[in-house]
N, C-alpha and C positions, 0 to 999 in steps of 0.2 A: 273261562280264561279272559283275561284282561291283558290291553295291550296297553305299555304307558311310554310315553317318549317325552324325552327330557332333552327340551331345544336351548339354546342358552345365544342371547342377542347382545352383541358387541358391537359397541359403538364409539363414537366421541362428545364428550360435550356434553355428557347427559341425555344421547337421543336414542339409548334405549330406554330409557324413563320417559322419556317425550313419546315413542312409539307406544307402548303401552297406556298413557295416559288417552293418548289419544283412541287407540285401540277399545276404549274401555267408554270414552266421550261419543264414538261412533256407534254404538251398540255392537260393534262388532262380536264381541268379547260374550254378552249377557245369548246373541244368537248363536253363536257357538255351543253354549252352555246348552240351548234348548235342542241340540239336534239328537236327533236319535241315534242311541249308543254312546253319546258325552257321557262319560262318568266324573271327568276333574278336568278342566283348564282353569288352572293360579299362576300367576307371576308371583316369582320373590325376588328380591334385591340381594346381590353378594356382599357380605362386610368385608371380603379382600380385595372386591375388585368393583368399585363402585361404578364402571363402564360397563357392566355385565347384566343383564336381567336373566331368571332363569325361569321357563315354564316350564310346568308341570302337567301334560296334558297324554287326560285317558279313557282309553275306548274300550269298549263291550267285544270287540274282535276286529279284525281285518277289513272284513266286508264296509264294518262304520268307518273305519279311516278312509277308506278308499272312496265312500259318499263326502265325505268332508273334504278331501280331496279334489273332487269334482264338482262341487258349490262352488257358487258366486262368489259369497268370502274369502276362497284362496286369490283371486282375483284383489278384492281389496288388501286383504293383508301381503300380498305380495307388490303393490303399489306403497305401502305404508313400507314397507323394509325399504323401499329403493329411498323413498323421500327421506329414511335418516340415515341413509348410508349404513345399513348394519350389516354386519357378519354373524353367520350361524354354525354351531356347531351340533349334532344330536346323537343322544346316545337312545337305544331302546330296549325294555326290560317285561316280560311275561310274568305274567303272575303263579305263582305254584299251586298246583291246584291242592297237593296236601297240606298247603299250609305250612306256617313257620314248626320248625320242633318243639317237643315242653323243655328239650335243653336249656333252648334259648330264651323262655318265659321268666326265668328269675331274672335275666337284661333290664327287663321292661316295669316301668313303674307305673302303672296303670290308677 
């Protein structure tokens, strides 16, 4: 099972883009990526709402959030939220362990 949480950073001015640029300038972003149980952290930019970044960020289970949690990097990235002023909102989604239906497989253009 995979856990993935979908944070979305709100800002003004363009400093969710400034947080993330810098997030990614810092290595912050690249050690993340290496910790055990990282399976995905992406930032993408909203086309409706150009003050919004959203991340995409996902773990191997519970046990891996909660090491990442308790690293040093929540420390930095929690410093880097305050310096652009951002707001956060997160939603969080499990992964199904049977997998998507073959309903659903004509959806998809593979």
């Amino acid at each position: 099972m995979s856990i993935t949480v979908n944070l979305y950073y709100t800002g003004k001015n363009g400093s969710a883009r400034k947080f993330v640029e810098e997030m990614k300038a810092s290595g912050t972003v690249a050690a993340i990526k290496a910790e055990a149980g990282n399976e995905k952290y992406d930032y993408f930019v909203s086309l409706d709402d150009p003050e919004t970044v959203l991340l995409i960020d996902s773990w191997k289970d519970q046990k891996a959030i909660d090491a990442h949690h308790a690293s040093e990097m929540m420390e930095t990235i929690a410093s880097l939220r305050d310096k652009y002023d951002l707001h956060m909102k997160a939603e969080r989604y499990f992964t199904d362990e049977e997998g998507m239906p073959e309903s659903d497989d004509h959806f998809l253009r593979k």
